[in-house]
N, C-alpha and C positions, 0 to 999 in steps of 0.2 A: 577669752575666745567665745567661751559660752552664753556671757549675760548681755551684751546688744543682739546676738542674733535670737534668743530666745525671748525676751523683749520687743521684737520687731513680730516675733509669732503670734502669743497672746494665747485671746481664745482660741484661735482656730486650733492649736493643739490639742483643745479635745474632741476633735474631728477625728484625729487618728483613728479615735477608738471602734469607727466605724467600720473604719477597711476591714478588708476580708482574713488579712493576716494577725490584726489585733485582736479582733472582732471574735474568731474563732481557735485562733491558735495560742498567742503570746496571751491572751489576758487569761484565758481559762484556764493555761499550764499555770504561769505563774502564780493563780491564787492557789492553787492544787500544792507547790512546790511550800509552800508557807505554810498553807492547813490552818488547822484550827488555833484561833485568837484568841476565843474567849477567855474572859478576865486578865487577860496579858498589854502593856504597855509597846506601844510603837513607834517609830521613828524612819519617818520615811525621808530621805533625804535623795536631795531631786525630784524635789516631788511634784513637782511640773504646778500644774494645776488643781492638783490633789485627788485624781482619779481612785488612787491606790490607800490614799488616806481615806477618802470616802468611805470607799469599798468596806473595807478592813476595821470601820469605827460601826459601819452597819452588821458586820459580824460577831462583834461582842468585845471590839477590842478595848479595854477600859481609860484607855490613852491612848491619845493617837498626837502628835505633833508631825509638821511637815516643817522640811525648810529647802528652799531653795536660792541660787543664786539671782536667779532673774525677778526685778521688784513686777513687772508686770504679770508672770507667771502667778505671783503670789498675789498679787491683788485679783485673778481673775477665779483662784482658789476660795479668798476670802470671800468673795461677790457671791460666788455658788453657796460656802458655809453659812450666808446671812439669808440667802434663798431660803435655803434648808437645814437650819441648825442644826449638828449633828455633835457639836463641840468637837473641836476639828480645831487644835490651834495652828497656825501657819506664821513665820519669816523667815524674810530675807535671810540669806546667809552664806556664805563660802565655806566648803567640808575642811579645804585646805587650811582655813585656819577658826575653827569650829569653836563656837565658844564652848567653854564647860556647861553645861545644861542641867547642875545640881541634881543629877539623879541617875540609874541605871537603868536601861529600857532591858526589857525582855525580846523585844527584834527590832532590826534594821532591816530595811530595804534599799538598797540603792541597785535603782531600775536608770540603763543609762549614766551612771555617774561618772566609775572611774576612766570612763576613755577620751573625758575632758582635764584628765591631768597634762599638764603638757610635756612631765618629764617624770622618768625613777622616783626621782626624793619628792616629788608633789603626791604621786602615788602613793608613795608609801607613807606619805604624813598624814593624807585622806585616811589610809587604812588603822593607822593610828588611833586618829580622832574617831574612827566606828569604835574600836575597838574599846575605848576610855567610856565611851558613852551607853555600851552593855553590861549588863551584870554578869557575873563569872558563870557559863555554861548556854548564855544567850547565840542566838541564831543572825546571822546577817545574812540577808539572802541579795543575789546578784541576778541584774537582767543584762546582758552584752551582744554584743554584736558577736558573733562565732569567730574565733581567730583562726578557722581555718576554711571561712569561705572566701571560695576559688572567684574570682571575679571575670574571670572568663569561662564559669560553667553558669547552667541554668539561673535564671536571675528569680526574685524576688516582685516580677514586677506586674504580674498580674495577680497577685496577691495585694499591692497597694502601692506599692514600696519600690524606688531605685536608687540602687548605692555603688557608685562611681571611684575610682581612685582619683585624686586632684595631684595626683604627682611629688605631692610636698611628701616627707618620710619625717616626722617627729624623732625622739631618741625610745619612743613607749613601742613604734611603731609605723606605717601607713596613716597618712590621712584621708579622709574618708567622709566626701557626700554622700548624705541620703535627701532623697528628695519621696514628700509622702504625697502621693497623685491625688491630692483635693486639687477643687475647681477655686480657686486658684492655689497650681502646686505650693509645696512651702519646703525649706530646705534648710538643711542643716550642716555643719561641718565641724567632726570630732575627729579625735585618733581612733586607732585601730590596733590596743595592745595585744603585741603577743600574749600566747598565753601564760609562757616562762614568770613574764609579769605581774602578771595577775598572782599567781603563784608564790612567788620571791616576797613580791610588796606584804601580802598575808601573811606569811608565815612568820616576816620580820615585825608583823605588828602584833606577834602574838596568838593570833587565828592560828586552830586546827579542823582535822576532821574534813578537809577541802574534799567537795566532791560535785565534777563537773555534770549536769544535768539537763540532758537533750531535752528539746519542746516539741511535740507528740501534735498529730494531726488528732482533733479531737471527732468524737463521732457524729457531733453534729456540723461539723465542719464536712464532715462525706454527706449527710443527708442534706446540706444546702447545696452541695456542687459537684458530686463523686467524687470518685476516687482516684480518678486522670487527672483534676483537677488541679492534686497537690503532687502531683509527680514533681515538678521542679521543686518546690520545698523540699520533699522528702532526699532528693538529691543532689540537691547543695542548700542546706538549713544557714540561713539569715542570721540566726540569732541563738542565744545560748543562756543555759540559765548556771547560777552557781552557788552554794551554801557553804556555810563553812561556821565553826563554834570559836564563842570567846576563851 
């Protein structure tokens, strides 16, 4: 489901990071929820473009590997990494069935991942294959869409972001457009797992220590636009972060 239409994206997916919801809320929680890197090995998987590999290799991370499904995703990674060498490896890859990677990372990220499994047992082999690829006591950290926004309360959409139900119901969940209001929109279409799933799939892979982790309206996110601003965020939150140990 996910490698033509992420492929038909490209660059423009680092546009996201512009919008007002990326821009000020999801990228500055999320690097906050992970913390400090330094001399630590990572493993970012879905790693789009490698925004989060970037990031996290200019922190002190002492490894950084990305992989993702989408080859165009990853060549447009690669393109940035030969811009800017930061030693940043990147490939292709499917988590579902992950090659062994000879070694044990100190963190995962999967930003976006699990709500392209298309069923239970996909989930929970993805969770697996994080789980193989940490060393014993390591961090996987999760970025998701919130299992429990209301799609008939306040939207997301003047923050950047509109995400629709498509009517179809997977076995993980809801399926689920998001469209990100670049000039020209660009859209996507994942599941929407419960969050029993998310839960079950981990625990079956060996992860503990699960702990779900609201994304916070940052302070400079009130000094570019108040605090009326994020009323709809704060009232029905988009998106959802998650950590949990090997």
């Amino acid at each position: 489901m996910s490698t033509q239409q992420y492929d038909e994206i490209g660059e423009a997916y680092e546009g996201f990071k512009s919008l007002p919801l990326e821009q000020y809320v999801v990228v500055p929680g999320f690097l906050a929820l992970v913390g400090d890197v330094r001399g630590k090995s990572l493993l970012d998987l879905a790693s789009g473009t490698g925004f989060y590999s970037r990031e996290f290799r200019r922190r002190g991370a002492t490894e950084v590997v990305g992989i993702d499904i989408s080859g165009e995703m990853v060549a447009v990674a690669q393109q940035l990494e030969e811009r800017d060498p930061l030693g940043v490896r990147y490939e292709v890859g499917d988590v579902a069935e992950l090659r062994p990677l000879g070694q044990a990372f100190d963190i995962v990220l999967g930003v976006q991942l699990l709500n392209y499994a298309r069923d239970i047992a996909t989930t929970e082999r993805m969770c697996r294959n994080v789980h193989r690829s940490l060393r014993t006591g390591g961090e996987f950290f999760l970025l998701n869409q919130s299992p429990d926004f209301r799609f008939d309360g306040p939207t997301p959409e003047r923050y950047g972001f509109r995400s629709v139900l498509t009517g179809e119901e997977g076995e993980t969940g809801p399926q689920v457009r998001t469209t990100a209001l670049l000039d020209p929109p660009v859209s996507f279409v994942a599941n929407l797992p419960r969050r029993e799933v998310y839960e079950k799939c981990l625990h079956a892979a060996g992860f503990s220590e699960l702990t779900w982790v609201p994304l916070e309206v940052s302070d400079a996110a009130v000094r570019a636009f108040g605090e009326d601003f994020w009323a709809d965020f704060r009232a029905n939150p988009p998106l959802e972060m998650l950590r949990c140990r090997a």
